[in-house]
N, C-alpha and C positions, 0 to 999 in steps of 0.2 A: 585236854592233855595235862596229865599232873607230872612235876617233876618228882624227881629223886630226893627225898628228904636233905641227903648229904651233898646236894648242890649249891654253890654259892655263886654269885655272878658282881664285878665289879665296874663299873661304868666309872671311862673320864671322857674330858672330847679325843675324838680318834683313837679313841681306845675299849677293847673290853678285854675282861676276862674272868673264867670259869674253871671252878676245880669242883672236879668230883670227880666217879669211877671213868678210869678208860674203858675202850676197847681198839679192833682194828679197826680201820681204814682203808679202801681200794686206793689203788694210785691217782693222785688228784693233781690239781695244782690251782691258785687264789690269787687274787689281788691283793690279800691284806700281807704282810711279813706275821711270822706269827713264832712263837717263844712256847715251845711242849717241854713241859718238864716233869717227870715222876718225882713224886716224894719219896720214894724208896726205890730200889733195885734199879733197874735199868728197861730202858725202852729197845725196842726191836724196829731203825730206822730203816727204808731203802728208798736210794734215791737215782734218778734216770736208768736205770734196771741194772747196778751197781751191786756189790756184796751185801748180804746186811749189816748193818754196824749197830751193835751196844753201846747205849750213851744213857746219862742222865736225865738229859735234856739237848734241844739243837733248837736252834733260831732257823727258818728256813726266810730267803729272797722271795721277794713276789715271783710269780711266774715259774717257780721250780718244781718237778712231779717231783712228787716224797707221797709212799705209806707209813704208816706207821702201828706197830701193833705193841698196845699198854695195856693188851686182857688184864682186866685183874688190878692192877694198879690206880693207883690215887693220882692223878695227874691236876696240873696248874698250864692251863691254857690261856695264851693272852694276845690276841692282835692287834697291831699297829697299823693305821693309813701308813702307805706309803707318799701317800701327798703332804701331811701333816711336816710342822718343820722336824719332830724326834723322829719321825716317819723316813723324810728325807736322809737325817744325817743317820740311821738306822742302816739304812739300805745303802748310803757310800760307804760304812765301813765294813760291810756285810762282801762288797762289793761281785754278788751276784754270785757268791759261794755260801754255804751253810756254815755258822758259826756253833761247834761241838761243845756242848756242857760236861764239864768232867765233874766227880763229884765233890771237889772241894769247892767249886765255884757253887755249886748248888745247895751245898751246906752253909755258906757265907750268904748267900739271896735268900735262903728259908729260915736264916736264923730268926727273923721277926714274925716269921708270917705263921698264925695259930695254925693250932693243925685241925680246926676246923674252923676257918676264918666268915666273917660275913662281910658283905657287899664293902662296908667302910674300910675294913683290913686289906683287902684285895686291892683296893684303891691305892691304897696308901702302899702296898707289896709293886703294884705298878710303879707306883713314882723313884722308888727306891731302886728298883732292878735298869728305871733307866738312867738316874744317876749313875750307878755300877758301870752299865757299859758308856757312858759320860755321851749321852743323847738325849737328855732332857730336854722335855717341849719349853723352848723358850718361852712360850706362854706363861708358865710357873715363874717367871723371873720377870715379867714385866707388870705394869700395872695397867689392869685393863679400863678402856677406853669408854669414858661416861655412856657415850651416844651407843657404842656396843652392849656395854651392857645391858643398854633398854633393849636394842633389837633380841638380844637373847631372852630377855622376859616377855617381851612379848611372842617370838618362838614359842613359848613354855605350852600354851593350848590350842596353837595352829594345822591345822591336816596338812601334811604336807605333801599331796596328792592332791594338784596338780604340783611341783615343786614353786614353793613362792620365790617371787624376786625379790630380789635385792633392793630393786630400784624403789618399791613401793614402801620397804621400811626406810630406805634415805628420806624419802618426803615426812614420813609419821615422826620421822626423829629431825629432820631440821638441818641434814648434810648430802652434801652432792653426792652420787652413787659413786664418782670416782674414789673420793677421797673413804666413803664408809669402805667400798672394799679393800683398798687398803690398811685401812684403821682393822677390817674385821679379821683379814689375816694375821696382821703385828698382833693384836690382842688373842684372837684364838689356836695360832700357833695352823690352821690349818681354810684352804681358801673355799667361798659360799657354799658351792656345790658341792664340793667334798664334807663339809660341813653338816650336810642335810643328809645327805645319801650315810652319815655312820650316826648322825641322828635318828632315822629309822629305825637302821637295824638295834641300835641301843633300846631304842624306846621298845622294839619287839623284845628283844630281850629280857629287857626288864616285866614283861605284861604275862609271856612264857615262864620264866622264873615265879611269879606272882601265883602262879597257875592259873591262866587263861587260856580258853581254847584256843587254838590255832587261827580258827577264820576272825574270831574279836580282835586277836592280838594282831593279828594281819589290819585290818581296818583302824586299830586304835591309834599303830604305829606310822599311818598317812599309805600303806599298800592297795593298789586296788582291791588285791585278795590272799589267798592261801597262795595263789600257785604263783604270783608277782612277786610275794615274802621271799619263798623259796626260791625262785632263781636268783635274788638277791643276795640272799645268805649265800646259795652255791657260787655265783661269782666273786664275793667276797673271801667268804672264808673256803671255798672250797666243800664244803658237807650242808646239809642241810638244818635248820633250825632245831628239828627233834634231834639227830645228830649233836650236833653242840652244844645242845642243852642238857643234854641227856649222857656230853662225854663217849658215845658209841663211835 
């Protein structure tokens, strides 16, 4: 599977996101909260089988049916763990209603972001928009924790199928499993298991953007295979990997 040349994909923890061409969408609903925004015109929302609404952009809650149809348009898609701490403080001020992008807010969040940005800029467009709505992953403001930071290098070339424990990096690093999963929330802003399961999909993401086929990307990113990827991505974000990748 090869992407779209004019696709870019930006990775932090608990976080991605992808801009390039929309299209529609059947009615879904995801785990992840998720931020659709066109760069120009307007998007065609409907949500629990509601009018449609023209908007910018909209932030949807976890767990809410929305389609959405952005044929044609340039769109910036971005999800957030809802377990993660901007995740959390996302979804209380969300509080289980859709937050409406009008277009001056969307002109003040795109003012930095190139209008065809790479993975660094997307990144860095992330951190910014959640400053904006003042949900910054505390992570960003702390200093992360020595003993964590080796667990996450040593993360760096682990399969993570079967999901590894925690308890067995406490021993490699030298601290009680209580105290690192503590330590590893305060410093990564989001807790182990949720940590691994947007590790995946990140690492697919990135291997699919790379242009890797489907079944490698599936295996590289710790999945048993193509069809475990995929349910992954559909409970998550709702669509499926070629989907998301692909902006369809």
């Amino acid at each position: 599977m090869r992407l779209p040349s004019n696709l870019a994909v930006g990775l932090r923890p608990s976080m991605v996101a992808v801009q390039g061409r929309g299209g529609m969408t059947a009615p879904h609903q995801h785990h992840g909260m998720h931020l659709l925004l066109a760069r120009e015109d307007e998007l065609a929302v409907w949500l629990r089988q509601k009018p449609v609404r023209y908007t910018a952009g909209v932030i949807t809650p976890p767990q809410l049916q929305h389609a959405v149809d952005a044929e044609g348009l340039t769109t910036v898609l971005f999800f957030v763990d809802p377990e993660s701490v901007s995740g959390k403080l996302l979804e209380r001020r969300l509080e289980g209603e859709p937050l409406w992008i009008d277009e001056a807010t969307r002109s003040a969040w795109l003012h930095d972001l190139p209008a065809e940005p790479d993975g660094d800029a997307l990144r860095q467009w992330m951190h910014q928009v959640m400053a904006h709505l003042e949900v910054e992953d505390a992570s960003d403001l702390r200093a992360m924790h020595p003993k964590v930071k080796r667990v996450l290098s040593l993360l760096e070339n682990v399969r993570l199928e079967p999901t590894p424990a925690l308890e067995d990096y406490a021993d490699q690093v030298g601290m009680a499993p209580s105290r690192l999963r503590r330590a590893f929330t305060d410093s990564t802003g989001t807790p182990w298991r949720a940590y691994l399961r947007w590790l995946r999909l990140q690492r697919a993401a990135s291997a699919l953007a790379d242009g890797v086929a489907v079944n490698e990307a599936a295996v590289t990113a710790g999945f048993l295979d193509a069809a475990h990827m995929s349910r992954s991505f559909q409970a998550t974000y709702g669509i499926s990997p070629g989907a998301l990748m692909g902006q369809a």
